[in-house]
N, C-alpha and C positions, 0 to 999 in steps of 0.2 A: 481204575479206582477200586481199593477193594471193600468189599461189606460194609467191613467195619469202619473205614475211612467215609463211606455215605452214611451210615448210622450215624456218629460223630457228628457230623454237619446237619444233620436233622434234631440233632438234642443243643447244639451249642447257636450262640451267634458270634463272632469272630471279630474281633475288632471293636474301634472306637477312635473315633478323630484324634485324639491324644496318643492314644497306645494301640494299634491299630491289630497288634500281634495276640494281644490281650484275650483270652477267651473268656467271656461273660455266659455262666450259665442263669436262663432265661427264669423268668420267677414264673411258679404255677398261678393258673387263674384265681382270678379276684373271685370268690365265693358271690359277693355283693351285686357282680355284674349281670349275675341270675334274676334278680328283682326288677321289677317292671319298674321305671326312670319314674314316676312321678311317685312310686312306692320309698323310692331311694331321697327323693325330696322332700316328703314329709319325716324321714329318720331325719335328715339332716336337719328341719327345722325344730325337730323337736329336743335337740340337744344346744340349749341353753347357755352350757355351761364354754367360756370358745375353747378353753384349752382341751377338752373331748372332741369339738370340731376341729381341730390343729392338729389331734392325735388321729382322727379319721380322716382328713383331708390327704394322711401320709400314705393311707394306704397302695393307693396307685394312683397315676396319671391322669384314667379315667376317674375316680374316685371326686380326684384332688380337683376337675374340671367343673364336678356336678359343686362341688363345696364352696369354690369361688364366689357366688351371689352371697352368702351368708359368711361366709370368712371374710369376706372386703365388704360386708353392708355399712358398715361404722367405718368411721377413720378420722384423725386430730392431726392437724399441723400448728406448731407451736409457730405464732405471728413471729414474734422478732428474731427467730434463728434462724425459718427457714424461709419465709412469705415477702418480711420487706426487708428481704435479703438475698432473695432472688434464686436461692440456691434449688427449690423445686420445681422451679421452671427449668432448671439444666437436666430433668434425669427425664424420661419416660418410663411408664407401667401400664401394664394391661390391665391392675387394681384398680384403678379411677373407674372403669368400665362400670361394675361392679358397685360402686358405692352412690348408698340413698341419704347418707346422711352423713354430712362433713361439717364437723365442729373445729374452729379455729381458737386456739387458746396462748392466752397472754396477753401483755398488752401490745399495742400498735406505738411504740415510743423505742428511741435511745435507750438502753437501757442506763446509757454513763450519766447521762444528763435528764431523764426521763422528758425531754422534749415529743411533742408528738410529729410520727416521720407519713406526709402526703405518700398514698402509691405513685403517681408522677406518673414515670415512664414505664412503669410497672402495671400500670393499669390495664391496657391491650393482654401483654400477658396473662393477668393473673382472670381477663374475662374469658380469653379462650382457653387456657387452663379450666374454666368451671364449665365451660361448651364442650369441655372433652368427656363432660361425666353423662353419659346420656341418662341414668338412670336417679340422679339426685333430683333429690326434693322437699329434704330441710336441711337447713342450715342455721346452725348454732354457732353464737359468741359469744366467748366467757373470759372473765380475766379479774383474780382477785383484788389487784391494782390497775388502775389507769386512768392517765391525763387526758383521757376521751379518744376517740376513733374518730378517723375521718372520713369526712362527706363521700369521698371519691371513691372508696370502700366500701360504704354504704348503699351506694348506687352500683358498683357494680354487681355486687351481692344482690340486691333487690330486683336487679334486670334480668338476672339470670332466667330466662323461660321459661324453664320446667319447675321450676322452684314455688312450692306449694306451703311450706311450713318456715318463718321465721322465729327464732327463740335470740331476743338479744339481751344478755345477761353480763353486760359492759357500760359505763357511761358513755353513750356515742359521744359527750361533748363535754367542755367546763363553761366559759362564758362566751363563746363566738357561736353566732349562730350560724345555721348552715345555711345554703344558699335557697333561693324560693324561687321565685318565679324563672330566672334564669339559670336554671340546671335543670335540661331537658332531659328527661329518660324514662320508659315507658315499664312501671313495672309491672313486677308479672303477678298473673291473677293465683293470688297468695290465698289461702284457707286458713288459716291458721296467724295470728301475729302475737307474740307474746314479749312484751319487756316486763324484765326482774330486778327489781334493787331491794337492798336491805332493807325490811319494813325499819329497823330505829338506827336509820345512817346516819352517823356526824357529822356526813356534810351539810349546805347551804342545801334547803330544800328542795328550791328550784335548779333549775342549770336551762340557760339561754337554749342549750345546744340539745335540751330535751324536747321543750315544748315545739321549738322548728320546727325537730325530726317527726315528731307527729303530726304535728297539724299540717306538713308539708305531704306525707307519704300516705295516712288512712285514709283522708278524703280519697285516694286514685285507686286505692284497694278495696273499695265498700259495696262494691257490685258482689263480689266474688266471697267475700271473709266470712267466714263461718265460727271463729273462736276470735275472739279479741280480750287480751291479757293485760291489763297498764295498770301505773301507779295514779290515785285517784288525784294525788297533788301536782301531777303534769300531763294530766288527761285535757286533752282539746273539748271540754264538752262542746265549746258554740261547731264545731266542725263537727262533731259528732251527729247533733242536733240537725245539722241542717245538710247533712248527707243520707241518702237512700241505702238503706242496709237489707236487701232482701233475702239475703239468704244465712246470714249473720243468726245463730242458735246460743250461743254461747258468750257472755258476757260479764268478765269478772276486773270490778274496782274496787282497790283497796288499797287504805293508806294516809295521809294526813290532808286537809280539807286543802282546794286549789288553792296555790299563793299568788302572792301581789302581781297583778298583771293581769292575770287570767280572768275573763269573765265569770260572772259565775251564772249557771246555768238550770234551770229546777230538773231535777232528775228526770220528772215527765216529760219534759222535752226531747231528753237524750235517748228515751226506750220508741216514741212515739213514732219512730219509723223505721222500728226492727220485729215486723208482724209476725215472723218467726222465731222471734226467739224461745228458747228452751228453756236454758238455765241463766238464773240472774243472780249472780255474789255481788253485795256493796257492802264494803266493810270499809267505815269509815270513823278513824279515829275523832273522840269527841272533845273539844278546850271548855273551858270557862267560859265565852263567850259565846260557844252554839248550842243549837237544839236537839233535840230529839228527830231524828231522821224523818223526813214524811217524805212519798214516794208521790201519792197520789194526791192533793191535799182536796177537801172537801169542796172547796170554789171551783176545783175545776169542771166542767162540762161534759168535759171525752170522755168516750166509753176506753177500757182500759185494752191496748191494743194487742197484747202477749194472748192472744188466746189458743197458743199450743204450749205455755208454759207449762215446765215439769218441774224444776227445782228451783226455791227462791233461798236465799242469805241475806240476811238483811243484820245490822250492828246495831242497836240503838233504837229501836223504834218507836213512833210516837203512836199510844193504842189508839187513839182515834185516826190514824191515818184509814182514809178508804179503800186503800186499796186491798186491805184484808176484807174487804166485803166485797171483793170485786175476782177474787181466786178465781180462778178456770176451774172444772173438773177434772183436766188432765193434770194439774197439780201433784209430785206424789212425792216429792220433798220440803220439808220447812225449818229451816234455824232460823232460832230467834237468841242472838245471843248479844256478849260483847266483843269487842276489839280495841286491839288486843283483849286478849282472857284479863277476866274479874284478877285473877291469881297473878297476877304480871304486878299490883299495885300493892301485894300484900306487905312487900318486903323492901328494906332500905334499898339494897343493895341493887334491887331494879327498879325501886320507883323513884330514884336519883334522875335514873333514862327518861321517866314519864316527864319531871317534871323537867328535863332540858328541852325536853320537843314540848310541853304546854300542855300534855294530853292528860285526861281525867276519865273516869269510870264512873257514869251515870248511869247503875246497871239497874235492872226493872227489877220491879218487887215483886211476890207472887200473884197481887190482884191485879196490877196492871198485865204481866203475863196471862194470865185468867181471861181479861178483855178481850185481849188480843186474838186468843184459842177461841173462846165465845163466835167471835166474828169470823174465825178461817174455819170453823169445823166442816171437815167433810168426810164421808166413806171412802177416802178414794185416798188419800196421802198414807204411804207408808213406811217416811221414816221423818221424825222428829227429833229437832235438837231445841230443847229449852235453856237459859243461864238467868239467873236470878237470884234475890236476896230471899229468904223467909219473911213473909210476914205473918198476920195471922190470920188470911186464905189461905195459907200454905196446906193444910188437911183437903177443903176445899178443890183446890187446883189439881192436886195428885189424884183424887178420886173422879176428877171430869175426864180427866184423859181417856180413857176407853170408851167416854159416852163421845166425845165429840172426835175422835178420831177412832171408831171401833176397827181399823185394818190394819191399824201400828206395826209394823214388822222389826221395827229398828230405832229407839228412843235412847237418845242421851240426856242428861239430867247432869246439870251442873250448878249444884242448890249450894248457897253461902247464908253461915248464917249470919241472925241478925245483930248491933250490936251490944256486947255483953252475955250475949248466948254462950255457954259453957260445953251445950251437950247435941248430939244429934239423933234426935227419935227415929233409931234406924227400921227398929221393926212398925213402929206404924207406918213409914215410910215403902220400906218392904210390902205389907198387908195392902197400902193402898194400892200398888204397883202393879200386883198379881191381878187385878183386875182386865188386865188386858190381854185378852186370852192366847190371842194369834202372835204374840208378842215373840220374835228369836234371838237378835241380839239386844242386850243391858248395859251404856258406857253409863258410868255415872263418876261423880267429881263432888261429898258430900263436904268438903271443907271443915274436917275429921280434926278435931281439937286435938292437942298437943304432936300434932305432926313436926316431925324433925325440921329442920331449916335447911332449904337446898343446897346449902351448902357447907353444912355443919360437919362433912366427915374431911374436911379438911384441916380438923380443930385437930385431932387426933385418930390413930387406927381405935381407937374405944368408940368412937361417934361411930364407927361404919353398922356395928350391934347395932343403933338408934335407927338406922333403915331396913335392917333384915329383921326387927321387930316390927317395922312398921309394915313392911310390906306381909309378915305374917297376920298382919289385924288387916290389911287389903281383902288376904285371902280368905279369913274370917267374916266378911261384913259380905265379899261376894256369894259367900256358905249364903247367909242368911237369908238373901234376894234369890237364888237358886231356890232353896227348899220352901218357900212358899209362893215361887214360880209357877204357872203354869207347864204341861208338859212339853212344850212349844221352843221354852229357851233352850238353846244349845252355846251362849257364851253369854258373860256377865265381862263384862271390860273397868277395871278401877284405874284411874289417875294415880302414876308418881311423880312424883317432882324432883329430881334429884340433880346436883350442880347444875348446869343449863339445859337438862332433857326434860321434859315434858312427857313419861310415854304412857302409853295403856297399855296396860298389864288384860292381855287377855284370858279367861280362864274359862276352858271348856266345861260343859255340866254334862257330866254323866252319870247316865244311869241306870247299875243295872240287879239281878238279883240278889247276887253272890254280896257284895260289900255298898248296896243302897246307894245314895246320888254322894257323891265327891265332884272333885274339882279337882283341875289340870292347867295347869298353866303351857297356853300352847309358845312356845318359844320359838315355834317354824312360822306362825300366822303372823305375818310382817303385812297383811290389808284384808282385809274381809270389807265383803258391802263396798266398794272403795274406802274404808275406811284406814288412813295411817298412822300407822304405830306411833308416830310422833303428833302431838298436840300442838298445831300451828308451829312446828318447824321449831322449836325450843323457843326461849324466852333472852330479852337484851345482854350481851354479856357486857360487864363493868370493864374498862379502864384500867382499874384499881388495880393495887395485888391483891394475889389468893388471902384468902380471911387466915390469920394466926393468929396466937394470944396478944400481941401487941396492937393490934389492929380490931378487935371484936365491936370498938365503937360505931365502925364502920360501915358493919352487916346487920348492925341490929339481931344479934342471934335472942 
């Protein structure tokens, strides 16, 4: 062998199962392989975006090994292509390994007939198919149509072991309920359970196959559940009620008041044996025929059981309810608002939706709001959300805020005025505001006379002018609140309304010596505070067609 024929063989590797003749010259070392492995695990986590993990994971073998947990964390199987159809149970991958969270999308039906199709014999499979995933632990169902999901699917998804986080955002059912006492299966201790439906859906309020599914599966989860998600209109309150929730922090209902069938429940009941909880949202739509929310009502006896509450939501409140004289210290969230938003009832074209579902806007005027502040004031809350009509406390009300909540960090303000009010006193409004000194972010929503119609820029491209004027008097009125701010704000947030968005307009305050305070509208700032850019997820869309000239009876422009 000569020299150069060993040289040769030390630079190449020779061959390959295919081309075996083939000389592959070897690629130099991965630079990256140099960084300590848990150094290379936070690059990887901290790259967001997957198609930059797709482009890193190429780099090498070793690379593409470390990438795996964060390239396969997510993963979707379309139900009727690939699920009750069996066709995933025929491949195997080493990706399941890998994945925390598996969302199944579409509906569980025929799609010829849109019949709903049982797993059957499918079911064995599609349970050790989810025992192959060692590392999952939510699971998500979505689907913008469907005739309901079946029971047999339900439970195997719920049995699953490891499975810590449920998000069901499907009608598990239409009018069959699912089975009760006899469908044995032991599920697993879940943290998390969240169902989602359209807050102004067209269908039947109830569904047989809703109320079941809850009041069959929370009661066996309530040792364990720490976040609990439902619609207030098929919430099991008596099971609620009279299940042990100890570790349960998290508690959000919302949505139209329980229907026919369902007991109905006093709210005190349903909290009185969740000691821990944290955060409580009840948003509940109000009809003609009900009251003013009361949580706690004055007859009762019990001392108020939340005493590590941090954030409360409440819709409608009635100001003599006790239970704002009953706040914990560790308190440090308060809305006091409506539900839907005041602004949902302005217009034909949505309060068409209020009036199919029955629902009304009995929103609180400033002195009732006033009561209410009266009674919760504490040092220790630092973000407020108020919604209300003007009345004439309204100077009043704006000037107590600093005194009775002096730690304010974050206050929304969604003042409407009253009616035949023409005009809105932005600077006294403004002057009373700046009282609050530690104050940083400002959402407000002043119900700005002659605002465009949200959906007037489909009258003509001339209406779109009608919103980029408007939203220039946004950014004017948030000037205003800015420069007689304390030095503390660093954003002022204004409501638009435009076709079915809802968003806040956030606008940075800066300022410095060169060009004095301005204003910036951050267009990257998509949450601050948890706060989202969307106001309750946009407002009901109409039916109807888009507004034209032929049709303007319709929208009420």
């Amino acid at each position: 062998m000569t020299k150069e024929t060993s040289s040769l063989r030390e630079e190449t590797v020779y061959g390959s199962e295919t081309n075996p003749r083939e000389i592959v010259k070897p690629q130099p070392p991965c630079p990256l392989r140099a960084l300590n492995y848990d150094i290379l695990c936070e690059i990887i986590e901290s790259l967001q975006d997957s198609r930059e993990l797709r482009t890193l994971s190429m780099t090498c073998k070793w690379i593409r090994e470390a990438c795996k947990p964060c390239l396969f964390r997510n993963a979707s199987i379309m139900t009727y292509t690939e699920l009750i159809t069996g066709k995933i149970f025929q491949h195997s991958s080493d990706v399941w390994l890998y994945v925390r969270q598996l969302t199944l999308l579409g509906p569980w039906e025929d799609v010829r007939d849109r019949t709903r199709i049982d797993l059957g014999d499918l079911r064995v499979p599609f349970a050790k198919f989810l025992a192959a995933m060692p590392r999952l632990e939510t699971i998500i169902l979505r689907s913008l149509w469907s005739n309901g999901m079946p029971w047999d699917a339900i439970a195997t998804l719920l049995s699953t072991p490891r499975l810590r986080h449920f998000s069901l955002k499907i009608n598990p059912s239409r009018q069959s309920p699912f089975p009760g006492d006899s469908a044995i299966f032991t599920a697993a201790p879940l943290e998390s359970f969240e169902y989602t439906v359209d807050d102004y859906r067209y269908q039947p309020r109830v569904y047989i196959g809703e109320t079941s599914l809850l009041n069959f599966v929370l009661p066996r989860i309530s040792s364990s559940l720490k976040c609990l998600r439902i619609p207030l209109d098929v919430a099991p309150l008596s099971a609620l009620a009279s299940s042990h929730w100890p570790a349960l922090q998290e508690l959000s209902l919302r949505g139209d008041h329980p229907g026919n069938g369902i007991p109905v429940v006093p709210m005190s009941a349903v909290i009185s044996n969740m000691p821990n909880l944290k955060s409580l949202s009840l948003l509940r739509a109000q009809r003609d025929n009900s009251h003013r929310q009361v949580l706690w009502p004055h007859t009762s006896t019990d001392i108020f059981p939340c005493k590590s509450l941090q954030s409360l939501t409440i819709s409608y409140p009635d100001p003599s309810d006790r239970l704002f004289l009953e706040l914990p210290c560790t308190l440090r969230q308060l809305s006091v608002r409506c539900w839907p938003r005041h602004y949902i009832h302005q217009h034909r074209h949505e309060r068409k939706t209020m009036d199919r579902l029955g629902w009304r806007s009995p929103i609180l005027t400033s002195s009732e709001v006033l009561v209410i502040l009266e009674r919760a004031r504490s040092a220790w809350i630092e973000e407020l959300e108020i919604e209300y009509q003007e009345d004439d406390d309204d100077p009043q009300l704006l000037r107590r805020l600093p005194i009775l909540f002096p730690g304010l960090l974050s206050l929304t303000v969604c003042r409407y005025r009253r009616a035949m009010a023409t005009e809105v006193p932005i600077d006294d409004i403004a002057r009373s505001l700046s009282r609050n000194l530690r104050l940083d972010t400002l959402w407000l929503h002043l119900d700005l006379p002659n605002s465009p119609h949200p959906l007037s820029d489909f009258m003509s491209p001339a209406e779109r002018g009608a919103f980029d004027a408007h939203e220039q008097l946004l950014c004017e009125t948030a000037g205003i609140f800015a420069s007689r701010s304390p030095a503390s704000l660093r954003y002022v947030g204004m409501l638009l309304r435009e076709r079915w968005s809802n968003t806040w307009l956030p606008f940075r305050v800066i300022r410095d010596r060169t060009q004095g305070l301005h204003l910036q509208l951050d267009h990257l700032m998509t949450r601050l505070r948890s706060r989202p850019s969307m106001d309750d997820g946009g407002g009901p869309r109409t039916n109807d067609q888009l507004p034209n000239p032929e049709n303007l009876c319709v929208f009420e422009f």
